[in-house]
N, C-alpha and C positions, 0 to 999 in steps of 0.2 A: 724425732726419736721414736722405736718403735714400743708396741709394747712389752715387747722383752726384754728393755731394757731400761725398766723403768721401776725400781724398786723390786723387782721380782730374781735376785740373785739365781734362784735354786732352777726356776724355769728357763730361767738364760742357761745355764748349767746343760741340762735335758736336751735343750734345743742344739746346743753345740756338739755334744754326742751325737745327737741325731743325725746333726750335717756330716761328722766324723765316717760314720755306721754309713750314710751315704755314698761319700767318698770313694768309701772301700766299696764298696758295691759296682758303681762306675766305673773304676778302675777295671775289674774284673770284666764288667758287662761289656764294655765298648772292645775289649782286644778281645775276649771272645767272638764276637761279633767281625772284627778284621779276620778272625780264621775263617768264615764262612766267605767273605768276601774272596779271600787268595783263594780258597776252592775253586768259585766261580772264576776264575782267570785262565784255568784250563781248557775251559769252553772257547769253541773257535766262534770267529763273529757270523753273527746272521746276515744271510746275504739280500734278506726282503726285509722292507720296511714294516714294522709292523705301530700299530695306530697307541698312540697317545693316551695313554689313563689322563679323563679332562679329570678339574676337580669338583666335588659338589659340594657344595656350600649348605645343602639341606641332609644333613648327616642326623642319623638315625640313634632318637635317645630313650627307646624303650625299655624296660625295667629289668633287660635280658644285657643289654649291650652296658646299661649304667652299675651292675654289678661288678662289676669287674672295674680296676683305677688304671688308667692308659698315663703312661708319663714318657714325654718327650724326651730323651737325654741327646746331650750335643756337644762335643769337642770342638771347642774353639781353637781357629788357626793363629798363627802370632801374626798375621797381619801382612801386609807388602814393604819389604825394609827399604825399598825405592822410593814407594810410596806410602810415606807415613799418614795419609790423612784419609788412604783405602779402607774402605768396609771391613771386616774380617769375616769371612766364610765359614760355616760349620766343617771344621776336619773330618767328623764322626760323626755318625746319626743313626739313632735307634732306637722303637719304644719297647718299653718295660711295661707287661699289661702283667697284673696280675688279681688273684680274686683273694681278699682279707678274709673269706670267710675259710675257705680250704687249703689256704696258703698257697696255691697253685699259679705257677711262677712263669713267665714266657719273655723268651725275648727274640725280639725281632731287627733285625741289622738291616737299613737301609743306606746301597752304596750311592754315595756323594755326589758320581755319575750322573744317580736316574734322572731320566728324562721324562719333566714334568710341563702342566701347563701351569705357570706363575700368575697369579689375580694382577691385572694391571701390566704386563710385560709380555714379549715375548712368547709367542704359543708354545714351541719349543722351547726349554732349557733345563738347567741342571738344577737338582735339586738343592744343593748345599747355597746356590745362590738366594733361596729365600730368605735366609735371615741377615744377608747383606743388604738386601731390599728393605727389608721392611720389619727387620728383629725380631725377636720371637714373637708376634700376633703371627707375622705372614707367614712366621717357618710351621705353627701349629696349624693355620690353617689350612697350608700346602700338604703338611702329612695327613691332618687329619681328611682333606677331601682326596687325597690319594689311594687312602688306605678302607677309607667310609668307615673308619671308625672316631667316637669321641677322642680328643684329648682334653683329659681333664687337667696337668700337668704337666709343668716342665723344668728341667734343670743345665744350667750350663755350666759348662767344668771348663778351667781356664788349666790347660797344660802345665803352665810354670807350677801348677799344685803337686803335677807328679814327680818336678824336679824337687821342690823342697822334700814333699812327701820323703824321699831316697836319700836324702840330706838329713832328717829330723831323724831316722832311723839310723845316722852315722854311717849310712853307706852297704852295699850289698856285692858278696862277695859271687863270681861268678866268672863262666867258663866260654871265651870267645871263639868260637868255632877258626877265624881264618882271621888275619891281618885286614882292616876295613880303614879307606883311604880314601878321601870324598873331599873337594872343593867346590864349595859354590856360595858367590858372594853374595848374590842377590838376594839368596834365601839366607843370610848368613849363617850357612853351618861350613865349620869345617872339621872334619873327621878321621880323626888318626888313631885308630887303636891296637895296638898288638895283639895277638893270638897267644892263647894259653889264660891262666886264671887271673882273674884282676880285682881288684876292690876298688868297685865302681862308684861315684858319687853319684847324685841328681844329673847335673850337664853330662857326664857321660853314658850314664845309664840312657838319658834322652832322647842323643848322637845313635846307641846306641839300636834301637830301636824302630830308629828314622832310619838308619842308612836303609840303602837297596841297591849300591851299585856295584851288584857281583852279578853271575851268570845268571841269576834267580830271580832276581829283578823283585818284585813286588810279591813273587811268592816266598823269596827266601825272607823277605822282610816280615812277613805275614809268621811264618815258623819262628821267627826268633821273638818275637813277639810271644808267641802262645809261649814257648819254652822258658821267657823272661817272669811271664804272669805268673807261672809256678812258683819260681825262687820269690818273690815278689809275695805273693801269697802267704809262704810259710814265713818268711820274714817278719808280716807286718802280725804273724798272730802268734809269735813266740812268747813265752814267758816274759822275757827280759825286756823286750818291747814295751810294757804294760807302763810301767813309769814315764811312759814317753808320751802319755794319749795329752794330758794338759798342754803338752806345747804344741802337738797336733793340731787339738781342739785349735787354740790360738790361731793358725796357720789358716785352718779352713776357711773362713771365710771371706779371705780374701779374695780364693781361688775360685769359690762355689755359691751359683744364684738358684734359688728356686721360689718357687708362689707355695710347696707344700709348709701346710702347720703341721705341728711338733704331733697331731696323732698321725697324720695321715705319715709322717715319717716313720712312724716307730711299727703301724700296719707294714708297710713296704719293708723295713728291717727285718720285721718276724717276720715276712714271708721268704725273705730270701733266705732266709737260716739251711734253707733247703739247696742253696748252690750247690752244686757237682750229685745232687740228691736226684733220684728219679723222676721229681716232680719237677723238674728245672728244663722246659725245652728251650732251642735257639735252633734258630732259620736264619735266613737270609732272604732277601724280595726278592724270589723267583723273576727270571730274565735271563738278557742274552745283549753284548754288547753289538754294536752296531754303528758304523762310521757315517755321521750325516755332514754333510756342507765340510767336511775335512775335520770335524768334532766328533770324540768319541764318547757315545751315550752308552748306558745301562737302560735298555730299553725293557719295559714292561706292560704288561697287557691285565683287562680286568681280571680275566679268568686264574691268570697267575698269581695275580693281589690276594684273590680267594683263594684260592690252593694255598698261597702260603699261610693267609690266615685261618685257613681250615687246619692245616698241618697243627697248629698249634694250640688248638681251640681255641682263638682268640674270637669272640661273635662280636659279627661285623654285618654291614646293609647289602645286601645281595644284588644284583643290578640288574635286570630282565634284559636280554638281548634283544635287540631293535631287529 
């Protein structure tokens, strides 16, 4: 039993808000983050190979870069419904750096894709496979020496949160662009929704979301997404809503893990007060996909690692060309 839960009602209290306040924050950050990624899908593949960001394991903790709270966040996949005793891969991947003294807010989208060197495996492979490997130690330490920056945190959001999430809220009502028709067992979804206005539960809102089997492929999925986060948004911060937060709270954490305490939550809350505010950037890891061995990477280079985290003023370790 930890110690929040141990005679201390009112800071159990606090803490469950916090994961709440979280929550919502992830939600928002990670489809965010998938619209930068459908951008990049426009981009044609590169036709040369270009070299491997290795990782470094000697990341830079000088009183420039520790100013600033780097956190992990990570959608987790539901798993291999063939194989139920499968790892599960990060769906999502993105850190949140931001600085508690000037509330100054960044978010960085790393697609699932990139092509990283994993500690212990493989020179080449994907990035979402290191927390199947080796759970969050190898996935912070695969970003963190991708990125050369600290992470001091991490959080994993388990999907089914955002079905109940849609569920606790009684459901959201909302406008289907086209008839959406999708079988596939292996993944078990199956997807049938009519066009025109609907009042969507959790499972469908889900379906919803996931589908991509129209001319648009993974950019139309990417758009419906952003345009879901909106209704979605204004929803969870209605008035009427507000009676709803205690069963919330309850729900959370079943869905959501983190190492952060109750301040370092509540710094990250007040910083993000500032979403859709000017102090709120989002990128994406600069790159270029690339077809290797019949596998398609999101290949990336140092210089792009810097460029994105310069775009953002995220400081980070600079790496001298050889």
């Amino acid at each position: 039993m930890s110690e929040y839960e141990t005679g201390q009602p009112r800071r159990r209290r606090k803490i469950r808000v916090g994961r709440l306040i979280l929550l919502i924050i992830l939600f928002v950050a990670i489809l965010t983050g998938c619209f930068f990624l459908g951008q990049a899908l426009y981009n044609f593949f590169s036709p040369k190979p270009v070299p491997i960001v290795a990782a470094d394991e000697n990341i830079a903790t000088d009183e420039t870069l520790n100013k600033r709270i780097n956190i992990l966040i990570m959608g987790i996949d539901d798993g291999d419904n063939e194989y139920k005793d499968a790892p599960k891969r990060t769906d999502a991947m993105l850190v949140a750096s931001f600085d508690p003294t000037n509330k100054d807010v960044a978010l960085l989208s790393l697609p699932r894709d990139t092509g990283v060197a994993i500690s212990g495996h493989k020179t080449l492979d994907k990035l979402n496979h290191a927390y199947a490997y080796g759970g969050v130690s190898l996935a912070k330490k695969t970003v963190a020496g991708l990125l050369k920056i600290p992470i001091h945190h991490y959080v994993l959001l388990n999907w089914q949160g955002f079905i109940e999430v849609i569920n606790i809220l009684g459901g959201i009502d909302y406008y289907v662009e086209h008839d959406m028709n999708y079988e596939d067992p292996y993944a078990d979804l199956s997807i049938h929704i009519a066009k025109g206005f609907q009042h969507m539960d959790g499972k469908t809102a889900g379906e919803y979301i996931r589908f991509r089997n129209d001319e648009l492929g993974d950019i139309g999925r990417v758009q419906r997404q952003q345009r879901f986060l909106k209704a979605l948004t204004t929803e969870l911060f209605s008035l009427e809503n507000v009676v709803k937060v205690p069963t919330l709270m309850n729900s959370i954490n079943e869905h959501i893990e983190t190492d952060m305490d109750l301040l370092t939550m509540i710094k990250a809350a007040n910083s993000f007060k500032v979403f859709g505010g000017d102090k709120l950037r989002t990128q994406m890891l600069y790159g270029d996909f690339q077809t290797i061995n019949d596998v398609s990477y999101w290949i990336t280079t140092q210089e792009k690692v810097e460029q994105s985290l310069a775009e953002l003023n995220i400081p980070h370790k600079k790496v001298e060309s050889k």
